[in-house]
N, C-alpha and C positions, 0 to 999 in steps of 0.2 A: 504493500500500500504506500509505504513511505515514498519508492522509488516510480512508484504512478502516478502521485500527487507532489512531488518535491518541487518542478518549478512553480505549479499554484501555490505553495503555502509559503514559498520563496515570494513571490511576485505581491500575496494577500501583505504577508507583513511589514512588507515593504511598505507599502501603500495605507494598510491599517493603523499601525502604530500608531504616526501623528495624529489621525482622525480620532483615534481612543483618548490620546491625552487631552484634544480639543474637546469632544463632545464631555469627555471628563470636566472640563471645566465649569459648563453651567453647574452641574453638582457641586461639584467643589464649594461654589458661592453657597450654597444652602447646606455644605458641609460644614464651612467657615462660618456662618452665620450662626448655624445651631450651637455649634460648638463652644463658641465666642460666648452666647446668651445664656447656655446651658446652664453653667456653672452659678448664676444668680437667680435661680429655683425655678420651680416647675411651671410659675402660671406665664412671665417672659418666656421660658421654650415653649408651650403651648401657644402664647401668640405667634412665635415663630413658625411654629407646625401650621394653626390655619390659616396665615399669610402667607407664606410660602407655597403649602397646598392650592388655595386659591390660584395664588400667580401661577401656577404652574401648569392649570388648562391653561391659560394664555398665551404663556411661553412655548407648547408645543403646538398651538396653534399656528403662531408663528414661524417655528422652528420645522414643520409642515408645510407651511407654505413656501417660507426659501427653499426644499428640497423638490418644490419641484421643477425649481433648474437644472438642479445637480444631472440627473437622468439625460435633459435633454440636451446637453455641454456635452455627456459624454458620450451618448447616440453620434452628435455635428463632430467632436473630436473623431470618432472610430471612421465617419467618414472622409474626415479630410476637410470638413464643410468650414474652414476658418472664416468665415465673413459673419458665419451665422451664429458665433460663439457672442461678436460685444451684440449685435442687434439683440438674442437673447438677455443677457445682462442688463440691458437700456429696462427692459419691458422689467423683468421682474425686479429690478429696483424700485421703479415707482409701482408696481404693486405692492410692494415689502414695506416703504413709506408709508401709502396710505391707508395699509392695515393697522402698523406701527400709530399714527395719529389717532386713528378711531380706537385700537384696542387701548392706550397708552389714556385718553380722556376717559372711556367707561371703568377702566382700574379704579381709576381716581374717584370715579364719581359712586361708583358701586361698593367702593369701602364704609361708605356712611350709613351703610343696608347689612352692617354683617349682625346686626339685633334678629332679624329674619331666620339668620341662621339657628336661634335656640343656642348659643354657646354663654360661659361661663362671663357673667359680666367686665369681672378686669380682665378676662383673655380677650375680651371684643374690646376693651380700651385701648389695652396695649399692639393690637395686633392692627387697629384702623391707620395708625402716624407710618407704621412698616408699611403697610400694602400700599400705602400711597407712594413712597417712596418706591417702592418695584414697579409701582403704574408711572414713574416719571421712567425710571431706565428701561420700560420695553422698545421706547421709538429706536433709541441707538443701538439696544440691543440686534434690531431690524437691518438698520445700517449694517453691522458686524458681519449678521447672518446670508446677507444679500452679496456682499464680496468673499466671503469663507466659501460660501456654497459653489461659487463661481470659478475660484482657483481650485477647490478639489476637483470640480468635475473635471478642470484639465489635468489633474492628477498632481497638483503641487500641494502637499497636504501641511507641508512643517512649519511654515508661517504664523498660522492660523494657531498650531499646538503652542509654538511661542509666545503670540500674543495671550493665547489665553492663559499660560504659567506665569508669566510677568503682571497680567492682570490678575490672575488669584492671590498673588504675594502683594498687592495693591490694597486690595478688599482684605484680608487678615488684618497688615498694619494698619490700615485706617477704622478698622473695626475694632480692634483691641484698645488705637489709642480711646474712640469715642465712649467704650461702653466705661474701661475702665480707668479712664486717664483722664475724660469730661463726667465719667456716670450719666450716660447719653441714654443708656437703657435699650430696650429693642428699636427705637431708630436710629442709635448710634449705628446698627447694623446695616439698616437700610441707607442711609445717608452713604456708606461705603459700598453698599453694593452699586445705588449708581454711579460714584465715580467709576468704579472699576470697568460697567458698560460703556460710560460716556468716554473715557480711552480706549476701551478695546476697540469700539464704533470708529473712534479714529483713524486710528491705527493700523485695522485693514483698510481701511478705503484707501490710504495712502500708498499703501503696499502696492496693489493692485491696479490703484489709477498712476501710479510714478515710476511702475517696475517694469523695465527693459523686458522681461521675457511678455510679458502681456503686452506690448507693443501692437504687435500683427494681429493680434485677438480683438483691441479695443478703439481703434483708431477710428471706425464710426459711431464712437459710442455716447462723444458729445452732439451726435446728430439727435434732438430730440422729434423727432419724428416717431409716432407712435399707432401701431400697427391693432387694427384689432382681434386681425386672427393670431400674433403673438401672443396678446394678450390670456386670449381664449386656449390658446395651446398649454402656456405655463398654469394655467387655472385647471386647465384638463387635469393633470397630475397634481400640482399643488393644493389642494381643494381637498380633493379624495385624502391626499398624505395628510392633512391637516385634520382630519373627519378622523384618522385612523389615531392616532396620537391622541387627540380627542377623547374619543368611546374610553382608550383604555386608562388615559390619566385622569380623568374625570372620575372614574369609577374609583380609582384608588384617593380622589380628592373627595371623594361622597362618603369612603371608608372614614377619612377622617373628622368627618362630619359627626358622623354615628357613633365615633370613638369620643367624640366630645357631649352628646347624648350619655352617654356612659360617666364620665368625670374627666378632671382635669389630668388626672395621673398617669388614665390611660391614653387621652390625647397625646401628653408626653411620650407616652412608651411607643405608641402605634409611627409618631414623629421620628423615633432615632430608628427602631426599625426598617421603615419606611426610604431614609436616609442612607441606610447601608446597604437596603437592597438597589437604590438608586445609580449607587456607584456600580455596583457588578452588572446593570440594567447600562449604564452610558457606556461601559468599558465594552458590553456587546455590541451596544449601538453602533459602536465606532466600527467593528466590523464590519456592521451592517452595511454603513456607507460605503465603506470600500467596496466590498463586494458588490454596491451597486451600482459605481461606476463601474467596475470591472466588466458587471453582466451589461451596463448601457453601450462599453467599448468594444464589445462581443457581440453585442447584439446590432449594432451596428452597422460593425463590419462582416456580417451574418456568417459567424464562425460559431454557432450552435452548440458544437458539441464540446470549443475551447470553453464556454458559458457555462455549459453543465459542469466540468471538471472544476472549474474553477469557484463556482457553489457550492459544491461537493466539500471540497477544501477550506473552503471558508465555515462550513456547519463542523468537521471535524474542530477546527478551533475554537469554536464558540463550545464545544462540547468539554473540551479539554479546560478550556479555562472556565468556565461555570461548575466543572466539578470540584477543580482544584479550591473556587469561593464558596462551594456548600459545605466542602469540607472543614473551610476555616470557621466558616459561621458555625457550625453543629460543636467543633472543638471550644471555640470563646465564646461563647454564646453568652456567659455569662461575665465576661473580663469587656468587653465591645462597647456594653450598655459605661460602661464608667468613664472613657472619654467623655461622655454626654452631660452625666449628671450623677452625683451621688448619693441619691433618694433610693433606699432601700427598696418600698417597694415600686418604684416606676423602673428601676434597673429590674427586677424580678417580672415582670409582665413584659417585659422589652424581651426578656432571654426566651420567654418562651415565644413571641411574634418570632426571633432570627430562627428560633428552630425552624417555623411554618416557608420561613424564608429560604432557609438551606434546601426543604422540600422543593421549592419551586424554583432552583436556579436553570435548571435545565429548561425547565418550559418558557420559562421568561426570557433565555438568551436564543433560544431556535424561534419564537415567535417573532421577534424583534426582525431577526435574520432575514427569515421567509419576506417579509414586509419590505425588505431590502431589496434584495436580490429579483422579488418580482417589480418590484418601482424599478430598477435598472430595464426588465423588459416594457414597462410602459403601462404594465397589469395596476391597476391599481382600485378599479369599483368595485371588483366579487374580495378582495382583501379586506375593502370598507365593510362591504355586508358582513364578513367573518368577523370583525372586530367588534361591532356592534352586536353580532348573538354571543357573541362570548363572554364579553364584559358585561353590557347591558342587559340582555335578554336571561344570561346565565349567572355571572358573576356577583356584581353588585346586589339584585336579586337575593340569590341563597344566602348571601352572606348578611342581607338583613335581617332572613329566618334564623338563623343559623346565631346570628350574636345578637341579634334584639328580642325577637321573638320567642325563640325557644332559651334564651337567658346566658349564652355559652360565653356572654362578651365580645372583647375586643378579637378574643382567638379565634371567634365564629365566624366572624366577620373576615377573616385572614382567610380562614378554610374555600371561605366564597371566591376569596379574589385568587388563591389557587387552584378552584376549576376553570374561570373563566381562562387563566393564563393555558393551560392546558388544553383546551379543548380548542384556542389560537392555534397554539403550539402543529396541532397535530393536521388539524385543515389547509393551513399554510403550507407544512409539510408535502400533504396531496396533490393542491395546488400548482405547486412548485414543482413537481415531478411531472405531474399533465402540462403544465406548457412547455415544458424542455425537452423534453419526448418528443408530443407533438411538433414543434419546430425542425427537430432532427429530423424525423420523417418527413414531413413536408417537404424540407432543405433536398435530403437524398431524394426524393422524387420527382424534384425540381431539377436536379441538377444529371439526374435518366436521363430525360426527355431531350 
């Protein structure tokens, strides 16, 4: 196997690495954050949990919609199609903008309604001044994701993991001086998380619009001339990616809603958990991506069956490394929850979510995958319908039975969000092997004749 898949997992890693540490970085900010806040009791990291929660439909709404460049950069790259690389770019920046405005005003204004949600009253005090602050840094964060998406798809992925290591060491120091150096409190956090967007937003755009190799890429790109089957094209795929990300962080943002129904303690605990499965959740991500430029540069260049191999390859390393994180989680499960917080029992209710966590690392890093690899082919509305019965239809669902209803808690509620990942997991799977097949066939049939 090694010696059938060595240039794929040579080529994936290549190309994955950077993409794992970037997409690592939005986490990081809410690792940095939690962590920061942690340590000054439970009901500040509970606001952190449902402002972060909150933002974070937002942020993959967003982070959905810049991908669906990504695919079609690297479809125009596999062909050679350089003209059509900045005219792509033009359009889905001002898409990426004028999401970025609209989502960036409703954050703001929709913080003032988190009473609606039934949560613990100082966790809705301290959690309205943060979310606001997240609803200032989604525009830039737009900025950031509209030139990141745009250099991976030509397969330049290290920029992007720099800027965003240099902005996460931004957001700790300016986070640590405000909570504990002003006693800023949970917006001391927030106040750093948006510096750390509003330079990273810089930062690439500079890169990108200043950098000699994007030259030949971009050079019609101050043409603002604006197309509206572009337009319709990037919306095609980004739409859908944005639906998908959606269904499934929503459902994990509605768990912690329900965890806050339950008390503040297990708010907290459902929050760190939550948190460390995020990390092993971005680090697959990051595969994801790659893989799905890989399969868009394959797909392309209608090289089918390099496309399958090369997915192939990329699920063996998502397998490899999600086991190697179940096993960490199941081992510390209880040492994990104390970076967070020293509260006896919300560390004790945290160790048993990582358990439920370590169960699902596999289903959560092939799910993510699949999402991937078929947005590289261009597949992306029957992935939407899967994500939606699986989280919504299934997930969210039993896990209301399951920890509200039949009394089992926050751990019921985990069990739920373990089927819906799972029943992803396996569809996608299916999925994914029906179009790759069929294509190979199609291809040799085509190429009979």
């Amino acid at each position: 196997m090694w010696k059938k898949y060595q240039q794929y997992y040579r080529d994936n890693f290549r190309l994955a690495y950077p993409v794992v540490i970037s997409q690592l970085g939005h986490t990081m900010v809410a690792l940095s954050d939690t962590v920061i806040i942690g340590h000054t009791g439970d009901v500040p990291l509970a606001a952190v949990a449902l402002g972060s929660s909150l933002f974070s439909v937002f942020m993959v709404m967003g982070i959905g919609m810049s991908y669906g460049l990504t695919p079609l950069i690297a479809q125009e790259h596999g062909r050679g199609n350089i003209e059509a690389c900045g005219s792509l770019l033009r359009h889905s920046l001002f898409i990426n903008l004028i999401l970025g405005l609209i989502l960036s005003t409703a954050i703001i204004i929709g913080s003032n309604y988190l009473h609606l949600l039934h949560q613990e009253p100082d966790v809705q005090a301290q959690a309205r001044p943060f979310l606001q602050c997240l609803g200032a840094s989604f525009f830039p964060l737009m900025v950031f994701l509209s030139f990141k998406q745009f250099a991976e798809g030509l397969g330049f992925t290290r920029q992007a993991m720099n800027i965003s290591i240099i902005g996460n060491v931004i957001n700790i120091v300016i986070g640590i001086t405000l909570v504990y150096g002003f006693h800023l409190g949970v917006i001391g956090v927030g106040i750093a998380t948006f510096a750390d967007r509003l330079l990273m937003g810089l930062a690439m755009a500079w890169y990108v619009l200043k950098g000699n190799r994007f030259k030949k890429y971009i050079h019609q790109f101050g043409h603002w001339n604006l197309s509206g089957a572009a337009i319709k094209k990037i919306l095609g795929i980004g739409a859908p990616v944005a639906m998908q990300y959606i269904f499934e962080i929503s459902a994990f943002s509605g768990a912690i809603i329900m965890a806050g129904w339950i008390g503040a303690k297990e708010q907290a605990a459902h929050q760190i958990a939550i948190n460390l499965a995020s990390i092993t959740y971005m680090m697959a991500s990051g595969i994801s991506a790659a893989a799905g430029i890989k399969s868009g540069n394959y797909f392309g260049a209608r090289q089918f069956r390099e496309l399958r191999m090369s997915a192939i390859a990329s699920y063996h390393m998502v397998l490899i490394m999600m086991s190697t994180t179940a096993l960490i989680f199941m081992v510390f499960c209880r040492l994990l929850p104390l970076i967070y917080i020293s509260d006896v029992a919300v560390v004790e209710l945290a160790a048993h979510l990582i358990i439920i966590a370590a169960f699902f690392q596999l289903f959560d890093g092939t799910q993510v995958l699949g999402l991937g690899i078929l947005r590289g082919l261009g597949d992306v509305k029957m992935p939407t319908i899967i994500t939606f019965l699986a989280y919504w239809v299934l997930g969210l669902p039993v896990g209301y039975f399951l920890g509200i209803y039949l009394g089992f808690g926050v751990q019921g509620i985990w069990w739920g969000l373990l089927l819906g990942l799972l029943t992803a997991s396996i569809l996608l799977f299916f999925r994914f092997q029906h179009k790759t097949r069929k294509a190979i066939l199609e291809n040799d049939n085509f190429a009979a004749i």
